[in-house]
C-alpha positions as CSV (number, residue, x, y, z in Angstrom):
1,X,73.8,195.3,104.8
2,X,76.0,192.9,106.6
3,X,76.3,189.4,105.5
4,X,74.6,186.6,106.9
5,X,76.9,183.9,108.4
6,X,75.9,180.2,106.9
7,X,76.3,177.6,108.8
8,X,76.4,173.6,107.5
9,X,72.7,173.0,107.7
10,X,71.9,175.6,105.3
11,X,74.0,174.0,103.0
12,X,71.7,170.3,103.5
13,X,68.3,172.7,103.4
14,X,69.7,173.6,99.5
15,X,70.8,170.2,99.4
16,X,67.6,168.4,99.9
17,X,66.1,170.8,97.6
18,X,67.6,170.4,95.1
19,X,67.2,166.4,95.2
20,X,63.2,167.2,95.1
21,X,63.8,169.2,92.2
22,X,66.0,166.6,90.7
23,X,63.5,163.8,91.1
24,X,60.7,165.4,90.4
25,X,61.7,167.9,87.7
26,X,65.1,166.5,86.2
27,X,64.7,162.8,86.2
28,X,61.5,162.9,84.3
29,X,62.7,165.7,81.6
30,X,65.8,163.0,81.2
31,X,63.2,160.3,80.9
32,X,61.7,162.5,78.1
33,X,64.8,164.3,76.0
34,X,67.8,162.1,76.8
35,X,71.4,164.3,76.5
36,X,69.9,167.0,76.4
37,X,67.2,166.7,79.3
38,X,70.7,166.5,81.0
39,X,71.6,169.4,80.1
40,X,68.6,171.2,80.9
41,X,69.0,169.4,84.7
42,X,72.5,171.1,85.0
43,X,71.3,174.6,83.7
44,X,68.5,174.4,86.6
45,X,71.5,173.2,89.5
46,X,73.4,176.2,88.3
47,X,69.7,178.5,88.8
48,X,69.4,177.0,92.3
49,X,73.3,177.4,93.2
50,X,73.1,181.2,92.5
51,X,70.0,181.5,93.5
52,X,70.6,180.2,96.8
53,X,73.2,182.4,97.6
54,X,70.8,185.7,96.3
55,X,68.3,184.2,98.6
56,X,70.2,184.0,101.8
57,X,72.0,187.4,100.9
58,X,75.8,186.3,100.1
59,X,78.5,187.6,98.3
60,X,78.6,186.4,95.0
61,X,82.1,186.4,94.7
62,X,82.9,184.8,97.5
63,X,80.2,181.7,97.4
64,X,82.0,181.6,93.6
65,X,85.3,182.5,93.7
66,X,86.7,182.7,90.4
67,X,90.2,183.9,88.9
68,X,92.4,182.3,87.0
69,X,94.2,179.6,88.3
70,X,98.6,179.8,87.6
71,X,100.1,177.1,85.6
72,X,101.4,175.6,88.9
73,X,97.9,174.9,90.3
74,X,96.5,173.9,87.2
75,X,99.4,171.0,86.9
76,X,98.9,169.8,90.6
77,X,95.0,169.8,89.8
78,X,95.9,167.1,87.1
79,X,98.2,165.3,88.7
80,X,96.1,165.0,91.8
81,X,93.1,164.1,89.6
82,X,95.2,161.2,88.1
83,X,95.9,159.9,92.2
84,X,92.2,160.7,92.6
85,X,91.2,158.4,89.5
86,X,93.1,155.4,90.5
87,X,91.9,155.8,94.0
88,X,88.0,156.0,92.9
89,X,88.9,152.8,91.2
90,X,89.5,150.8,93.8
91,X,86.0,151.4,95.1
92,X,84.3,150.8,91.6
93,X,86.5,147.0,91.9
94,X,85.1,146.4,95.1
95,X,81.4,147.0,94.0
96,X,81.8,144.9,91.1
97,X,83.0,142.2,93.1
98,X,79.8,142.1,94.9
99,X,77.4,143.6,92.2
100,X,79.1,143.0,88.8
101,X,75.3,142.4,87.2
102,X,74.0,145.9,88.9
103,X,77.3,147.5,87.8
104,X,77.3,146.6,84.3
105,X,73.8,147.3,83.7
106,X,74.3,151.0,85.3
107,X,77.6,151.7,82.9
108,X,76.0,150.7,80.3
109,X,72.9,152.9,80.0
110,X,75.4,155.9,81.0
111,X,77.5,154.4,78.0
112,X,74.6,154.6,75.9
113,X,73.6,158.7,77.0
114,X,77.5,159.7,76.6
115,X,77.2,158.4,73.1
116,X,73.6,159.2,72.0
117,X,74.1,162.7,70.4
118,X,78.4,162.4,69.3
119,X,80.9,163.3,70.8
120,X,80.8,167.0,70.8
121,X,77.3,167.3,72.6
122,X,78.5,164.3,75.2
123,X,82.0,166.6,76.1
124,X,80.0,169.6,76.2
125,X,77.0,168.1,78.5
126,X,78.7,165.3,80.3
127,X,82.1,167.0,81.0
128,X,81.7,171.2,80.8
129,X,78.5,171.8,82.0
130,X,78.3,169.5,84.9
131,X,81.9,170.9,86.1
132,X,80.2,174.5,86.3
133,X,76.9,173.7,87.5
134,X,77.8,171.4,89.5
135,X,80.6,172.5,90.9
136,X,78.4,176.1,91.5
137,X,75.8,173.8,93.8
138,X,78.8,171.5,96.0
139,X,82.1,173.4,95.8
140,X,80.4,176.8,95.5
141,X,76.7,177.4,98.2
142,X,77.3,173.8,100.0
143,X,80.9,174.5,100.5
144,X,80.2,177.8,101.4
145,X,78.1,177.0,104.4
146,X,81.3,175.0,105.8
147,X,83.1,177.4,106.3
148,X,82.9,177.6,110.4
149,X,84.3,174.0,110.6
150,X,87.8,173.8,111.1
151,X,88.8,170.3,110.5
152,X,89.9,169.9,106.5
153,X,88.8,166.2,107.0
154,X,85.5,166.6,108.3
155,X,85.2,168.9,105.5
156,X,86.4,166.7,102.8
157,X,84.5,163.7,104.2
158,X,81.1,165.7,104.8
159,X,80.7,166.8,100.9
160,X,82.1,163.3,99.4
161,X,78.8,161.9,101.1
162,X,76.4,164.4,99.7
163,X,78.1,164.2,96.2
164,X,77.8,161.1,96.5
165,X,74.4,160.6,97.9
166,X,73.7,163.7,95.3
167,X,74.0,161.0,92.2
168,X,71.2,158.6,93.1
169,X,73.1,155.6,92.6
170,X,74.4,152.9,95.1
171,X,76.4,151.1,93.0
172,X,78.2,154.8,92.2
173,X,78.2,156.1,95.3
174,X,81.8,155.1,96.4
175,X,83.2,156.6,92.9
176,X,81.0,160.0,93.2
177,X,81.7,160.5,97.2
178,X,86.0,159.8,96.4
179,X,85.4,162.5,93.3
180,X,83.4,164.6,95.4
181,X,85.8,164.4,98.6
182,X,88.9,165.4,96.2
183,X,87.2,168.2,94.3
184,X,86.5,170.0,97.6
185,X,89.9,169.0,99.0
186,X,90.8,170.8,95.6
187,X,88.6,174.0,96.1
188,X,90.2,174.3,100.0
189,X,93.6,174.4,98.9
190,X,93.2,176.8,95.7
191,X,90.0,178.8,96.6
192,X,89.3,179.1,93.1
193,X,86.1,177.4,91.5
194,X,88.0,177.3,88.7
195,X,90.2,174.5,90.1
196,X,87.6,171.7,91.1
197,X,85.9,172.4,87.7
198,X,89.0,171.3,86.0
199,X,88.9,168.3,88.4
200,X,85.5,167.9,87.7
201,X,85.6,168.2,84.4
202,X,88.7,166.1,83.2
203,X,86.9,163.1,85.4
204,X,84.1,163.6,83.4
205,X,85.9,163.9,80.2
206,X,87.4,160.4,80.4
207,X,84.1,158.1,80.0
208,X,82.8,159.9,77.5
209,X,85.6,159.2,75.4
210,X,85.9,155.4,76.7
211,X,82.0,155.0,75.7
212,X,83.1,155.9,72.2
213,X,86.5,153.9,71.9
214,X,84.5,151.3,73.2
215,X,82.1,151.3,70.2
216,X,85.0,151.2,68.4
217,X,86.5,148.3,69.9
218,X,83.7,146.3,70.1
219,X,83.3,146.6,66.0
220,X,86.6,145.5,66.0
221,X,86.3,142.6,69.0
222,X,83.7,141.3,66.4
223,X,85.6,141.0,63.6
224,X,88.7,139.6,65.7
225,X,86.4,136.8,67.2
226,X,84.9,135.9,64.1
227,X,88.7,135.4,62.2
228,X,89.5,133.5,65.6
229,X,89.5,129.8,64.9
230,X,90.3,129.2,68.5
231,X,87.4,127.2,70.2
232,X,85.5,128.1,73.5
233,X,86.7,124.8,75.1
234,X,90.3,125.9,75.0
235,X,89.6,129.7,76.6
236,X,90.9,129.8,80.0
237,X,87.4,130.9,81.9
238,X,87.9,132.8,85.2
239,X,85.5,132.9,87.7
240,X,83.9,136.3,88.5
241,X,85.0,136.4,91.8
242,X,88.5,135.9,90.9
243,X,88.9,138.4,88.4
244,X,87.1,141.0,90.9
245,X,89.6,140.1,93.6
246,X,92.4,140.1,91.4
247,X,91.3,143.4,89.9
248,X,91.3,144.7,93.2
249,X,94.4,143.6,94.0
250,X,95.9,145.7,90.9
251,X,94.3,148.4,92.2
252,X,95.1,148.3,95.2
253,X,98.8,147.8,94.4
254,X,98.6,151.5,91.9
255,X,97.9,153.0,95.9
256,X,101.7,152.8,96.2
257,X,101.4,155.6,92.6
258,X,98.0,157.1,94.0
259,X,98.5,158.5,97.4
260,X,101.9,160.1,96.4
261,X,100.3,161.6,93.6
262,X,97.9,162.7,95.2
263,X,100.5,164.7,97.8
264,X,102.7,165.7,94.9
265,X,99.4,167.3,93.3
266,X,98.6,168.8,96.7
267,X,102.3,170.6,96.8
268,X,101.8,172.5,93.8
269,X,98.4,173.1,94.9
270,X,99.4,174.5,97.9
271,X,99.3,178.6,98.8
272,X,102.6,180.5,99.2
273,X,104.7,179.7,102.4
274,X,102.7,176.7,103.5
275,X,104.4,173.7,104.4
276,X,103.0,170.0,104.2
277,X,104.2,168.6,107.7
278,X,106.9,165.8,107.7
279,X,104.5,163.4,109.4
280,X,101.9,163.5,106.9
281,X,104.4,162.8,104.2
282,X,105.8,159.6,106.1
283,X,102.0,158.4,106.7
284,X,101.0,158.6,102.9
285,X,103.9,156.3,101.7
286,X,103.2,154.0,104.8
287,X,99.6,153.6,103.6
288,X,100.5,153.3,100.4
289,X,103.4,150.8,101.1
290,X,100.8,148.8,103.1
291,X,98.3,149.1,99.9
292,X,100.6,147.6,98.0
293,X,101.7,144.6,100.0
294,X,97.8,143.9,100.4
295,X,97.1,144.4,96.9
296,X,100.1,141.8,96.0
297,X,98.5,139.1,98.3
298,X,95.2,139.8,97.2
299,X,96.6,139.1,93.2
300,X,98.4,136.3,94.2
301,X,95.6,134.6,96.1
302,X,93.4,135.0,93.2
303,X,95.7,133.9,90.8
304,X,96.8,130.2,93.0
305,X,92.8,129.8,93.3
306,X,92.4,129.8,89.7
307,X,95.5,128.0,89.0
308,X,93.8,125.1,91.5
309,X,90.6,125.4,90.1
310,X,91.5,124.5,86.6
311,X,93.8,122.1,88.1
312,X,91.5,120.3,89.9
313,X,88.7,120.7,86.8
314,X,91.4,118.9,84.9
């Protein structure tokens, strides 16, 4: 029987099903069981991915390519995650520079889930499984149904949205859409699920084990401040807004590492005889150049206001 030829609104059909199914069957079994209701949400996304694909008469293998990826890919994979990371970070500064309250209050309860049941059930729910069934519903049917568009970027841009829109969270959405956009930039240059899963997963990995260093550290924080004989009237308080702006700035300023890693990672990435084009190299260190000049003045400007400030409250 000849396959049926998806095109990009099959891929939002699934898409918006599985968001009903994820608000009114997930969200509630989280409510209920915690870690492990996640679980049970990312066993169903992997159900719906595969059985998408049975339903609208695909090839298994290639909705869910899967081989194992060569050392070389593998290595670009993390060091284009790592460009990725600082990237996504940027966005996260600039939504907690206008809603650090809203920010801190969603980190927190995700804090509090990573750490509920240890460390080996938050790896295994928060990092593996999420990077296979996950991956299975937006790298593997969504992506699928792309496959007639032949820009890379409208691509890329096109399944950052839905990832991020896919996560339920404004205050998240600029962090999920920039992981979601490099996972299927990822998936286009390696064709291998395998690839964005590693992506996927590695990005997951990494707040699981913050959220329990940070229990650590704030055992330890306690002790420190309770030794401290300092007082509050001589700590240096900086205005919220500052330190937002500031952090920006730093951020911004790692573009100048980001962007290149992000083309180094895409190099290794890259399929046997192609060639990343000359003008594409001398635009990512422009931007980043420019990223990094902004970011200075944006440090800089934060740091003279608060130098003024406490002047002035002098």
């Amino acid at each position: 029987m000849e396959q049926k030829k998806l095109k990009p609104w099959h891929g939002i059909v699934v898409f918006v099903a599985v968001m009903v199914v994820f608000v009114f069957v997930a969200i509630p079994i989280q409510a209920v069981l915690g870690l492990f209701g996640v679980a049970i949400t990312e066993l169903i996304l992997l159900a719906m991915a595969i059985g998408a694909a049975l339903l609208f008469k695909q090839n298994l293998k290639e909705v869910f390519p899967i081989k194992l990826p060569k050392l070389r890919e593998a290595l670009g994979v993390l060091v284009f995650w790592l460009g990725g990371f600082l990237l996504a970070m940027m966005g996260n500064m600039a939504v907690a520079l206008l809603f650090p309250q809203e920010l801190n209050a969603v980190s927190g309860d995700l804090n509090s889930i990573f750490s509920s049941e240890g460390m080996v059930f938050g790896i295994l729910i928060v990092s593996f499984m999420p990077a296979i069934c996950e991956e299975a519903v937006h790298r593997g049917f969504i992506l699928h149904t792309f496959k007639g568009v032949k820009k890379p970027w409208v691509i890329v841009l096109s399944m950052g949205i839905i990832f991020g829109l896919f996560h339920l969270s404004p205050y998240r959405f600029i962090q999920t859409a920039v992981l979601g956009g490099c996972a299927t930039w990822v998936m286009l240059k390696t064709e291998n699920m395998v690839c964005p899963a590693i992506y996927h997963g590695v990005n997951n990995l990494l707040p699981v084990l913050v959220s329990f260093a940070l229990q650590d550290a704030a055992e330890a924080a306690t002790a420190v401040a309770e030794s401290q004989s300092v007082s509050a009237a001589t700590a240096v308080e900086v205005p919220g807004w500052m330190a937002a702006v500031g952090g920006i700035g730093t951020y911004m300023m790692l573009g100048l590492v980001a962007l290149p890693l992000m083309l180094a990672g895409t190099a290794l990435m890259k399929k046997k005889g192609e060639k990343i084009k000359g003008k594409h190299v001398a635009a990512v260190f422009i931007i980043a150049g420019a990223m990094f000049i902004i970011g200075l003045g944006m440090l800089i400007g934060a740091s003279v206001a608060l130098v003024m400030e406490q002047g002035i409250a002098m």
